[in-house]
C-alpha positions as protocol buffer text, in pm:
chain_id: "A"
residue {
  index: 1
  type: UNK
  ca { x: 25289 y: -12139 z: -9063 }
}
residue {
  index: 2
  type: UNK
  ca { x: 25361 y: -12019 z: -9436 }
}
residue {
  index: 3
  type: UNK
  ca { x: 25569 y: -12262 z: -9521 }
}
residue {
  index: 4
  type: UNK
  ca { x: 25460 y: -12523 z: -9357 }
}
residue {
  index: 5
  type: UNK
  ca { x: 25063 y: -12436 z: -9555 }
}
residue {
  index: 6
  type: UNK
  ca { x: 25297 y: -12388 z: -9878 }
}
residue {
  index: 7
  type: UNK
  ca { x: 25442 y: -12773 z: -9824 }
}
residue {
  index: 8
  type: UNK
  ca { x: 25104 y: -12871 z: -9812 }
}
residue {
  index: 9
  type: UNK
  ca { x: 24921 y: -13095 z: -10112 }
}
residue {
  index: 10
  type: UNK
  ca { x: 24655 y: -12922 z: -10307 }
}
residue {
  index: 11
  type: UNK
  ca { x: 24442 y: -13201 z: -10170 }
}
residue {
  index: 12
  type: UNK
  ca { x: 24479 y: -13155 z: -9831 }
}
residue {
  index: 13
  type: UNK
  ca { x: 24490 y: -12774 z: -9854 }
}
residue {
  index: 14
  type: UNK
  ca { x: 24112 y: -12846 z: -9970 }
}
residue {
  index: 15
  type: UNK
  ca { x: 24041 y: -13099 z: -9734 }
}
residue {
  index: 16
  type: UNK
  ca { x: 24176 y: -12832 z: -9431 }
}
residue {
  index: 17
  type: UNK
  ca { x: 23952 y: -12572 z: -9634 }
}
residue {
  index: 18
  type: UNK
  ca { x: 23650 y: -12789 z: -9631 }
}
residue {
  index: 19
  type: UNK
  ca { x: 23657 y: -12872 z: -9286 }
}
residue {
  index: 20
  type: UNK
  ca { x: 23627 y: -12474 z: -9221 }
}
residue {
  index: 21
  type: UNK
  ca { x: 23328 y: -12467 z: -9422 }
}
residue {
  index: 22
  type: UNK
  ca { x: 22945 y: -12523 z: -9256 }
}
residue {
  index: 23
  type: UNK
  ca { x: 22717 y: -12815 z: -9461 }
}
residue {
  index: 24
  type: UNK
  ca { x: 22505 y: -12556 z: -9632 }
}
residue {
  index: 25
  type: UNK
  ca { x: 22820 y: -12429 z: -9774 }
}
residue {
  index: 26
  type: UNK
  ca { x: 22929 y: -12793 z: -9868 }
}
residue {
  index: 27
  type: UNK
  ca { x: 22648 y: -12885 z: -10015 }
}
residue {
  index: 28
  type: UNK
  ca { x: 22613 y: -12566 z: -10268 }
}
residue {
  index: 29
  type: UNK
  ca { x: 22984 y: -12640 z: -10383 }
}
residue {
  index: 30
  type: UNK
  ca { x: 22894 y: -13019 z: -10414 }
}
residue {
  index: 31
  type: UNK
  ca { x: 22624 y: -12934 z: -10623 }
}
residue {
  index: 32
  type: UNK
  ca { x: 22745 y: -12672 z: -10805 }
}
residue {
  index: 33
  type: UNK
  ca { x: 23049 y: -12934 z: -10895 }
}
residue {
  index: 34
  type: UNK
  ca { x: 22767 y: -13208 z: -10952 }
}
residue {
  index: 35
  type: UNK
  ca { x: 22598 y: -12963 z: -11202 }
}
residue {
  index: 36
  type: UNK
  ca { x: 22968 y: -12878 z: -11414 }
}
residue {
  index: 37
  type: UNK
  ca { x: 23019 y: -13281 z: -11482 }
}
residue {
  index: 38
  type: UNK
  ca { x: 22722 y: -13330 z: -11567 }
}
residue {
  index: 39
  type: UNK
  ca { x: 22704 y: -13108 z: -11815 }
}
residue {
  index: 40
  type: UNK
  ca { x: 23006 y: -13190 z: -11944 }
}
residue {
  index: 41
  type: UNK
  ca { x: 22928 y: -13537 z: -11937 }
}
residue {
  index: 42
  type: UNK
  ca { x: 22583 y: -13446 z: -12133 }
}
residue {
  index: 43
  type: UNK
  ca { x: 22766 y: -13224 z: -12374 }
}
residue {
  index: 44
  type: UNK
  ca { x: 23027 y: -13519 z: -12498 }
}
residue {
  index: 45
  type: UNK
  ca { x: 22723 y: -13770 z: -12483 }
}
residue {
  index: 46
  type: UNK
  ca { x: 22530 y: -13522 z: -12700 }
}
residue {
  index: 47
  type: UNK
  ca { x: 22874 y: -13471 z: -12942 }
}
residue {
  index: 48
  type: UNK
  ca { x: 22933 y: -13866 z: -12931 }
}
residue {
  index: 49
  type: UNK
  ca { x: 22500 y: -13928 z: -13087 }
}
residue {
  index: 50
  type: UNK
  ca { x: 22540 y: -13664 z: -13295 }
}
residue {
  index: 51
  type: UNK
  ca { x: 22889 y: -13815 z: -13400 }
}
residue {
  index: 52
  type: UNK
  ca { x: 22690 y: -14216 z: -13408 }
}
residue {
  index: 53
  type: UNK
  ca { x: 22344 y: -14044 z: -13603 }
}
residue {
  index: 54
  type: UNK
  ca { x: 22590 y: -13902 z: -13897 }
}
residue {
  index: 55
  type: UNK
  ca { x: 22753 y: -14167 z: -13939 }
}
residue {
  index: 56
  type: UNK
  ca { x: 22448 y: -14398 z: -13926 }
}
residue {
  index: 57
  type: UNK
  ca { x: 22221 y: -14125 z: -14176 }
}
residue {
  index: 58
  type: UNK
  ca { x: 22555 y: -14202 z: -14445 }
}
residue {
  index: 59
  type: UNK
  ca { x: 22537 y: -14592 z: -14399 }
}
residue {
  index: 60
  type: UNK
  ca { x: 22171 y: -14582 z: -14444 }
}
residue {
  index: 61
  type: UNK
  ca { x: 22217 y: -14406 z: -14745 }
}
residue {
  index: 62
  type: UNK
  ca { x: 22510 y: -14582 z: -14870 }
}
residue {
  index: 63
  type: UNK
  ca { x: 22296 y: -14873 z: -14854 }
}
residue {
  index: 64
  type: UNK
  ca { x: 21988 y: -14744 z: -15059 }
}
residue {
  index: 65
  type: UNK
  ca { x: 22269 y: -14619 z: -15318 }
}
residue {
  index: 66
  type: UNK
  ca { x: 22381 y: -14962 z: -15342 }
}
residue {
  index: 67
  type: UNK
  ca { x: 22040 y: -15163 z: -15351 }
}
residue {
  index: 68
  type: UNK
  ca { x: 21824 y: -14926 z: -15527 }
}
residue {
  index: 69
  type: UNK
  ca { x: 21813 y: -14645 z: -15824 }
}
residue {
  index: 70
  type: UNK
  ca { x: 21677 y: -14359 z: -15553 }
}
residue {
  index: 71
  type: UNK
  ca { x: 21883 y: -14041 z: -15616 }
}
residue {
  index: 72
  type: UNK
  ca { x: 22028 y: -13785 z: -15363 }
}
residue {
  index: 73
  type: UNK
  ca { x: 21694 y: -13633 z: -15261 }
}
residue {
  index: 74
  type: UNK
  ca { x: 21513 y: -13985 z: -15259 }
}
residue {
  index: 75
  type: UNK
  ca { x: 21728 y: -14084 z: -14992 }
}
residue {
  index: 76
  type: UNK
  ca { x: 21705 y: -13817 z: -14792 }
}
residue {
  index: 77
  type: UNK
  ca { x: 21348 y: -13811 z: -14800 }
}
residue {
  index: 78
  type: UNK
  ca { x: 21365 y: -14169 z: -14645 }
}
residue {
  index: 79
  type: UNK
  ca { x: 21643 y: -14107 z: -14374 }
}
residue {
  index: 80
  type: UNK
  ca { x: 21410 y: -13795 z: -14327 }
}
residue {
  index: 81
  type: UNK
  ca { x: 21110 y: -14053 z: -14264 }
}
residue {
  index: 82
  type: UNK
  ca { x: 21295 y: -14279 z: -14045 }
}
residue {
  index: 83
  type: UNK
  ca { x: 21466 y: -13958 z: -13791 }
}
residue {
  index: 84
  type: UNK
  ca { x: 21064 y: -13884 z: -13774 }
}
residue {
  index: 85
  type: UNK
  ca { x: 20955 y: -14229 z: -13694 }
}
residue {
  index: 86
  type: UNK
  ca { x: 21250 y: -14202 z: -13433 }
}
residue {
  index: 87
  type: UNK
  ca { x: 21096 y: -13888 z: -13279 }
}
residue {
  index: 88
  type: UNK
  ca { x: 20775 y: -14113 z: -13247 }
}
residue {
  index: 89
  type: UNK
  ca { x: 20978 y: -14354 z: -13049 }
}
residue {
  index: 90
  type: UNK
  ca { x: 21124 y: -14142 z: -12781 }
}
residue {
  index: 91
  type: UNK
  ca { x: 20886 y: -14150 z: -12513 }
}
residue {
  index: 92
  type: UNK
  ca { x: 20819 y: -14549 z: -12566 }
}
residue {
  index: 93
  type: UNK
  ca { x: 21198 y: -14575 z: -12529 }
}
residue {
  index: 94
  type: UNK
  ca { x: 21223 y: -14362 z: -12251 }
}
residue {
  index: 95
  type: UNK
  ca { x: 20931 y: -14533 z: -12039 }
}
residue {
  index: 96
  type: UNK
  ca { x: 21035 y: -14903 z: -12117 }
}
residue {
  index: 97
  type: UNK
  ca { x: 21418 y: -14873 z: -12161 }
}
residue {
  index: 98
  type: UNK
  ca { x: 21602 y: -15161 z: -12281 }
}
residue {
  index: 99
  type: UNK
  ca { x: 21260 y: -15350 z: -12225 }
}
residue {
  index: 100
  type: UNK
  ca { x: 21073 y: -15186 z: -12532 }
}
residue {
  index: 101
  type: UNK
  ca { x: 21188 y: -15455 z: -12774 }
}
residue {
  index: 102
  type: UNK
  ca { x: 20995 y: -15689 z: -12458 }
}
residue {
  index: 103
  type: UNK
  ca { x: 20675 y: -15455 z: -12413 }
}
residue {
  index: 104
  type: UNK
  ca { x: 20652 y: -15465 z: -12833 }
}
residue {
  index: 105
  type: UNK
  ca { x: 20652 y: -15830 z: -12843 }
}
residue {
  index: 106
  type: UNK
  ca { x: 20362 y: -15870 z: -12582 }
}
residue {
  index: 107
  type: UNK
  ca { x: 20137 y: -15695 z: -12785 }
}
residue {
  index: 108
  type: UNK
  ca { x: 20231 y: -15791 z: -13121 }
}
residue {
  index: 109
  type: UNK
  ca { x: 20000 y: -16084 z: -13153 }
}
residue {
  index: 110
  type: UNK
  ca { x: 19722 y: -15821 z: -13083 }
}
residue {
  index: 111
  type: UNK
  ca { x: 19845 y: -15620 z: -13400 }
}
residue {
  index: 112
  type: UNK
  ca { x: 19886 y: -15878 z: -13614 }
}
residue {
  index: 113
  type: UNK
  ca { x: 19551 y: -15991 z: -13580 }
}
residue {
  index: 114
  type: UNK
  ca { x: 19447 y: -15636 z: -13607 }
}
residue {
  index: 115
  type: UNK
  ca { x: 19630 y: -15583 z: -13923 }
}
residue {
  index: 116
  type: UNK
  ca { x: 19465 y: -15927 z: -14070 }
}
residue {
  index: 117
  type: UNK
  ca { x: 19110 y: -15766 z: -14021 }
}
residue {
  index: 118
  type: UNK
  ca { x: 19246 y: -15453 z: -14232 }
}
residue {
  index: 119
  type: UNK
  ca { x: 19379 y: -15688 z: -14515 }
}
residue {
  index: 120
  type: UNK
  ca { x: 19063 y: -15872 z: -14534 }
}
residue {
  index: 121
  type: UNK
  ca { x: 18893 y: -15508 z: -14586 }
}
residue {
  index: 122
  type: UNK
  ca { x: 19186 y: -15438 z: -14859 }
}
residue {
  index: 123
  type: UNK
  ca { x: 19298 y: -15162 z: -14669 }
}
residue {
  index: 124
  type: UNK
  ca { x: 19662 y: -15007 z: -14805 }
}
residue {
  index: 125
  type: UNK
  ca { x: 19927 y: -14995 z: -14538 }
}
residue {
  index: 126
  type: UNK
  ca { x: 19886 y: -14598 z: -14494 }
}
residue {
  index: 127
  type: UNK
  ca { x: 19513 y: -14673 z: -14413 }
}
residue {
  index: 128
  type: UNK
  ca { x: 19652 y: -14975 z: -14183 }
}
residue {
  index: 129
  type: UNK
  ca { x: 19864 y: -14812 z: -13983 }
}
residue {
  index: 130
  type: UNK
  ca { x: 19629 y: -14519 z: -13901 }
}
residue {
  index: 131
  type: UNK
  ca { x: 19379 y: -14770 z: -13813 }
}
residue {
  index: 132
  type: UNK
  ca { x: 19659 y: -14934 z: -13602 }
}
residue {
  index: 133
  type: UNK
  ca { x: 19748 y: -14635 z: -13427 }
}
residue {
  index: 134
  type: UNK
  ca { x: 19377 y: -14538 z: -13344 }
}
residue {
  index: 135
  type: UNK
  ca { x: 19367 y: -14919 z: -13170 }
}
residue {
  index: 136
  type: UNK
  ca { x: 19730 y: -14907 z: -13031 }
}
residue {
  index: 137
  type: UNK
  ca { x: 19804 y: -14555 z: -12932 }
}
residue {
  index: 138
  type: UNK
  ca { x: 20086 y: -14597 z: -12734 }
}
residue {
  index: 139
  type: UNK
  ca { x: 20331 y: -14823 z: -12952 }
}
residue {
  index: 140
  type: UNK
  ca { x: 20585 y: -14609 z: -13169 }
}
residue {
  index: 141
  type: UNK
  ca { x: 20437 y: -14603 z: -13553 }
}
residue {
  index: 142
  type: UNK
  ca { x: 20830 y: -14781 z: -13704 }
}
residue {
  index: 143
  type: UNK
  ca { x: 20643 y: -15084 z: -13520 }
}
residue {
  index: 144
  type: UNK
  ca { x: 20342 y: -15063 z: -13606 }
}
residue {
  index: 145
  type: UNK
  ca { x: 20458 y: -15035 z: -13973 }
}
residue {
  index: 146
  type: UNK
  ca { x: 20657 y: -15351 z: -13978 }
}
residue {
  index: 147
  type: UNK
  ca { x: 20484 y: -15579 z: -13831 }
}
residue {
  index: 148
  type: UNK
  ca { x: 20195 y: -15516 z: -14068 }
}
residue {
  index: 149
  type: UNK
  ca { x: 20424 y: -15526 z: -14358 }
}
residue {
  index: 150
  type: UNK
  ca { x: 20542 y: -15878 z: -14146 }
}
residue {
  index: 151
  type: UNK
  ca { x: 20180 y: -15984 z: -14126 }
}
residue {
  index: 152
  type: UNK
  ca { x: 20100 y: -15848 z: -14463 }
}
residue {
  index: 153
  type: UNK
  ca { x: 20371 y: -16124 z: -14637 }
}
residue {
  index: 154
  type: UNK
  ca { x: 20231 y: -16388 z: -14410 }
}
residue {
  index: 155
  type: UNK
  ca { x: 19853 y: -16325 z: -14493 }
}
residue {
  index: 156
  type: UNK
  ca { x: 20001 y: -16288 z: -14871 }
}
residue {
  index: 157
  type: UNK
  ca { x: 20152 y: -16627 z: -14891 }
}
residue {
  index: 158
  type: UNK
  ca { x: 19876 y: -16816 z: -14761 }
}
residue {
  index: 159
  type: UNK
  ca { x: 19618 y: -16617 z: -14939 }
}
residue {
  index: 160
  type: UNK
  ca { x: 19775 y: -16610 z: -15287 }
}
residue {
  index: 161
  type: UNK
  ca { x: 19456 y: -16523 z: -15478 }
}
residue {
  index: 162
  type: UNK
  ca { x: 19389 y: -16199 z: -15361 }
}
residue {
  index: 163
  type: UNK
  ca { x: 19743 y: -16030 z: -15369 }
}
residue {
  index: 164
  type: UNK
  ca { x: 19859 y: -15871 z: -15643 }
}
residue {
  index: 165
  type: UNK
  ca { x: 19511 y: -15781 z: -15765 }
}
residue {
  index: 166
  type: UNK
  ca { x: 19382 y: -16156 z: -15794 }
}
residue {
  index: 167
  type: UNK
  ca { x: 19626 y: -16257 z: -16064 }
}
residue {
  index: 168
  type: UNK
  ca { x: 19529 y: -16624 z: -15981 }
}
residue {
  index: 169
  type: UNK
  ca { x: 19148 y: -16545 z: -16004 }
}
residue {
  index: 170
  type: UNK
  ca { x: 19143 y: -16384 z: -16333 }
}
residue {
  index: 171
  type: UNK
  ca { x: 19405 y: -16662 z: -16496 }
}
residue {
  index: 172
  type: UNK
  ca { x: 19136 y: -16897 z: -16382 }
}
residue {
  index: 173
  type: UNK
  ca { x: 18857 y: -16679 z: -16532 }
}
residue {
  index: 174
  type: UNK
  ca { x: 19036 y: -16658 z: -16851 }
}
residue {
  index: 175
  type: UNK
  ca { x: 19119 y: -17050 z: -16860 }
}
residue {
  index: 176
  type: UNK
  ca { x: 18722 y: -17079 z: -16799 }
}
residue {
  index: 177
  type: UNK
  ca { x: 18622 y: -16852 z: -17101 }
}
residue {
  index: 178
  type: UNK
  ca { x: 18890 y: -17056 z: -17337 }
}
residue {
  index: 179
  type: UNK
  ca { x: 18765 y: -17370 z: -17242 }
}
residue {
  index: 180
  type: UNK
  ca { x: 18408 y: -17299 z: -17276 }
}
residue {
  index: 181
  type: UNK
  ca { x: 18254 y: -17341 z: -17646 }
}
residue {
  index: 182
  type: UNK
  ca { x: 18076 y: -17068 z: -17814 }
}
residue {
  index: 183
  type: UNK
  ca { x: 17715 y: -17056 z: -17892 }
}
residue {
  index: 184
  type: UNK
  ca { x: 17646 y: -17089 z: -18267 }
}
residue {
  index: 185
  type: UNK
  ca { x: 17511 y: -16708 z: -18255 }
}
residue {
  index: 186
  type: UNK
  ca { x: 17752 y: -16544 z: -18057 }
}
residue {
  index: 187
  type: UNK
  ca { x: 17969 y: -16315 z: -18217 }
}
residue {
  index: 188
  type: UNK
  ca { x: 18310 y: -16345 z: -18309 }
}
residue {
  index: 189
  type: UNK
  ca { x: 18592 y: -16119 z: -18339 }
}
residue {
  index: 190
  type: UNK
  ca { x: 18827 y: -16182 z: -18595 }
}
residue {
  index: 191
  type: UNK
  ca { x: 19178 y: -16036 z: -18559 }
}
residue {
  index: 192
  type: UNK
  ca { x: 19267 y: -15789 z: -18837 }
}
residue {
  index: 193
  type: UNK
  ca { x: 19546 y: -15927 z: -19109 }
}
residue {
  index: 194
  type: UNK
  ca { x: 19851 y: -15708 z: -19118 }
}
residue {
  index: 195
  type: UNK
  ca { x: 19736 y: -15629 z: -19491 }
}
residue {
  index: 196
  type: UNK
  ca { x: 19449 y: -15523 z: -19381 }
}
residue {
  index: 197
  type: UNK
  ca { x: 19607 y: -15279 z: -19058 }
}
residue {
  index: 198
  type: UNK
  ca { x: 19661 y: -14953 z: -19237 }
}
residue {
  index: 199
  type: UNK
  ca { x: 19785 y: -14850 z: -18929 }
}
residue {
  index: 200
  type: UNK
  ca { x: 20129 y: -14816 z: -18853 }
}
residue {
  index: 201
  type: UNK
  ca { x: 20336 y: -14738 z: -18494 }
}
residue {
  index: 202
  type: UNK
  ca { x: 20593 y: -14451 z: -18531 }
}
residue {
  index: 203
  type: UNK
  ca { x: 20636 y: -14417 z: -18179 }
}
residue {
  index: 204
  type: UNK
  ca { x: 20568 y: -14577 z: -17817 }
}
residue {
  index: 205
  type: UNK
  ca { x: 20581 y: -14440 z: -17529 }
}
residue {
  index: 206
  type: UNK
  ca { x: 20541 y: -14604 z: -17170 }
}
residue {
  index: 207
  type: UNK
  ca { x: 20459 y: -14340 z: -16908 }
}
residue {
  index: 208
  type: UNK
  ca { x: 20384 y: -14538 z: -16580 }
}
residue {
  index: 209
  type: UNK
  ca { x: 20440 y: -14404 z: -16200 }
}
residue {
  index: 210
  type: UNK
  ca { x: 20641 y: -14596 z: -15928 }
}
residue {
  index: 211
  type: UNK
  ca { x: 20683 y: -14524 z: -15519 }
}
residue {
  index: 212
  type: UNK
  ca { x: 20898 y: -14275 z: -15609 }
}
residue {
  index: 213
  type: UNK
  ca { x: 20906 y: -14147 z: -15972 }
}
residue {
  index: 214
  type: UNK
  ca { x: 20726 y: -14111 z: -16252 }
}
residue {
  index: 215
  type: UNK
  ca { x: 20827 y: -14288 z: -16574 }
}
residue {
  index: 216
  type: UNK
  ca { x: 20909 y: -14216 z: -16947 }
}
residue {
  index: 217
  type: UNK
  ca { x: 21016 y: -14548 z: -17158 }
}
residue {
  index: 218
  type: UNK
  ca { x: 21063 y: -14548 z: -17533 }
}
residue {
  index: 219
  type: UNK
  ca { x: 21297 y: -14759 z: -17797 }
}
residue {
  index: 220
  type: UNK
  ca { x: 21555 y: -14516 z: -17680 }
}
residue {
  index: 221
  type: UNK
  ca { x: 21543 y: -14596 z: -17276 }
}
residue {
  index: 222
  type: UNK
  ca { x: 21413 y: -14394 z: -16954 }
}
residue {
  index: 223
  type: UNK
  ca { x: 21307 y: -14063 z: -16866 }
}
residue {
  index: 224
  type: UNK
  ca { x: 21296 y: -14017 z: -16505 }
}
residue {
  index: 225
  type: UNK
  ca { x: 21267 y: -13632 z: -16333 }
}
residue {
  index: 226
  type: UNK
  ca { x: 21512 y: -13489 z: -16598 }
}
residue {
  index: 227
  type: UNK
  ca { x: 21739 y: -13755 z: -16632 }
}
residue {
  index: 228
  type: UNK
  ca { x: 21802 y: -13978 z: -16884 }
}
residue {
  index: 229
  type: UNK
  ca { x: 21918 y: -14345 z: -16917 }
}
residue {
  index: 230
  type: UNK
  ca { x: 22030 y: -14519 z: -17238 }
}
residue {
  index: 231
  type: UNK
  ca { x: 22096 y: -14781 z: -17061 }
}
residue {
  index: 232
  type: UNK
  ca { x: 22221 y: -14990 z: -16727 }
}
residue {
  index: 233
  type: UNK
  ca { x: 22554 y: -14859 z: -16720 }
}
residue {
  index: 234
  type: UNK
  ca { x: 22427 y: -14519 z: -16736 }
}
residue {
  index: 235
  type: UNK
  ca { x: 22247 y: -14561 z: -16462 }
}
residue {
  index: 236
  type: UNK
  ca { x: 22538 y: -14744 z: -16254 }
}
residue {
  index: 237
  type: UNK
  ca { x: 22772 y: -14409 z: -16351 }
}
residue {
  index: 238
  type: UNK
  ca { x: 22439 y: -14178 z: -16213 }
}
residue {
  index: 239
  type: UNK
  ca { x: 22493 y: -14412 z: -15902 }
}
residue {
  index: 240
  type: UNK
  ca { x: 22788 y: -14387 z: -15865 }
}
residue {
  index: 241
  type: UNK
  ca { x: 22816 y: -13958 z: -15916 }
}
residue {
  index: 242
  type: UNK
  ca { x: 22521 y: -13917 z: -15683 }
}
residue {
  index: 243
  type: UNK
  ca { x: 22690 y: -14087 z: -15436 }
}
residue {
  index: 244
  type: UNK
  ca { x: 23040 y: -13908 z: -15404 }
}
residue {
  index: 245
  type: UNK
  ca { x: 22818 y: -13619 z: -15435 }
}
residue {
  index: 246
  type: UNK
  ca { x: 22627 y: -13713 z: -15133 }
}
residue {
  index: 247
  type: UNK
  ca { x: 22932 y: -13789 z: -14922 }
}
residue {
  index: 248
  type: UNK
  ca { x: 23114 y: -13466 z: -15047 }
}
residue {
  index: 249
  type: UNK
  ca { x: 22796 y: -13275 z: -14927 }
}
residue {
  index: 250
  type: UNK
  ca { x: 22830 y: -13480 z: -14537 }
}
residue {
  index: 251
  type: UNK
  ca { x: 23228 y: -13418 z: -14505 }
}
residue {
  index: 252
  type: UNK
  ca { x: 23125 y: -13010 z: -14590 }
}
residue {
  index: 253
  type: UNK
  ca { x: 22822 y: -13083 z: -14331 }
}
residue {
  index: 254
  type: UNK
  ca { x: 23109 y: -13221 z: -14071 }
}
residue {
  index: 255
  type: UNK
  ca { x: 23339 y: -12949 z: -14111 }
}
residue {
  index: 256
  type: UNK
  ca { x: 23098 y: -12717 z: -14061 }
}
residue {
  index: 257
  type: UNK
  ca { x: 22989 y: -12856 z: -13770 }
}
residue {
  index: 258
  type: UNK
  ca { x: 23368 y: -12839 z: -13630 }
}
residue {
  index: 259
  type: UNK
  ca { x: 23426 y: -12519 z: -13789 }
}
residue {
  index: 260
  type: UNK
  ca { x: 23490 y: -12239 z: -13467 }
}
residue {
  index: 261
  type: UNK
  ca { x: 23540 y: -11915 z: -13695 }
}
């Protein structure tokens, strides 16, 4: 009986075995088997996002490298903004599915003519959105946020006058106060001769502030944090460094993250 049990396959040793066993029994070793794929399964799904979210944090930034100025930290601070706006998303995504894109769309004419209310009031897109979210509490922020940028570039083009701080208003105002003659009493001011300017500029400085910086311009170039650009190239080479430093910093990240002591 040995031998003839030794000859036997390993899958109809278990089959013999399982047909010894009662269905409570079954069903605990079913489950318990259930329960070890599964998390194996989970733990290479949870590898393979990890694996698809590094590699799509590096594009991302790669691509703001390549279209903008932003340094290491700028960049960052956006990929930071967009894994938050992702955390927003989860349980939309996880209640509609593949349908969210679908749900988003049904409501989006609601938003839009939401968000055109808020840019008659001049409200800034931080203000917007809040006031968006209040109204539509249920759809993820990222979406909320583009389509009233989206609505915002509509309402912009057919309302020229009142973007960009009524640039078309005031040229109109100006063109009005050129073509209008003065009164015989009204004052006039003369524009002082350079003989008579005793006045003379050693020095100017621009200092203006951006989305992201703060700026320092002079005859001599840019000031921005505590760098310094002569000129365009410079910049392209600060591009260019930041950016092997970034990627430097993500292949130490991934080795790390494979690193078993």
């Amino acid at each position: 009986m040995i031998q003839i049990n030794n000859m036997l396959s390993m899958d109809k040793k278990l089959e013999i075995w399982e047909s010894q066993l009662p269905m409570d029994k079954l069903a605990l070793i079913a489950f318990a088997c259930k329960k070890d794929v599964d998390h194996e399964v989970n733990a290479r799904v949870d590898k393979q996002i990890y694996t698809i979210n590094q590699a799509l944090e590096t594009s991302i930034a790669a691509a703001l490298f390549d279209s903008t100025d932003l340094n290491i930290e700028e960049a960052e601070k956006i990929i930071s903004k967009s894994n938050e706006y992702m955390k927003d998303s989860e349980e939309f995504l996880t209640k509609y599915g593949e349908d969210w894109i679908v749900k988003i769309n049904e409501v989006k004419p609601r938003i839009k003519a939401e968000s055109i209310k808020l840019l008659d009031q001049n409200k800034n897109q931080a203000d917007a959105v809040k006031a968006l979210k209040e109204i539509f509490k249920d759809i993820p922020t990222k979406d909320l946020v583009n389509i009233f940028k989206e609505t915002k570039e509509e309402w912009c083009k057919k309302c020229p006058t009142i973007e960009k701080g009524n640039k078309v208003k005031l040229g109109e105002k100006e063109d009005s106060q050129a073509s209008t003659p003065k009164k015989e009493n009204e004052s006039t001011t003369k524009p002082i001769s350079k003989q008579n300017n005793v006045f003379e500029v050693v020095e100017k400085k621009l200092k203006f502030k951006g989305e992201y910086h703060e700026y320092e311009k002079d005859k001599n170039g840019l000031k921005v944090g505590a760098e310094f650009f002569g000129n365009l190239e410079e910049i392209e080479a600060f591009r260019i460094k930041e950016t092997k430093e970034f990627e430097n910093m993500i292949s130490e990240i991934r080795a790390a993250f494979n690193f078993e002591g």
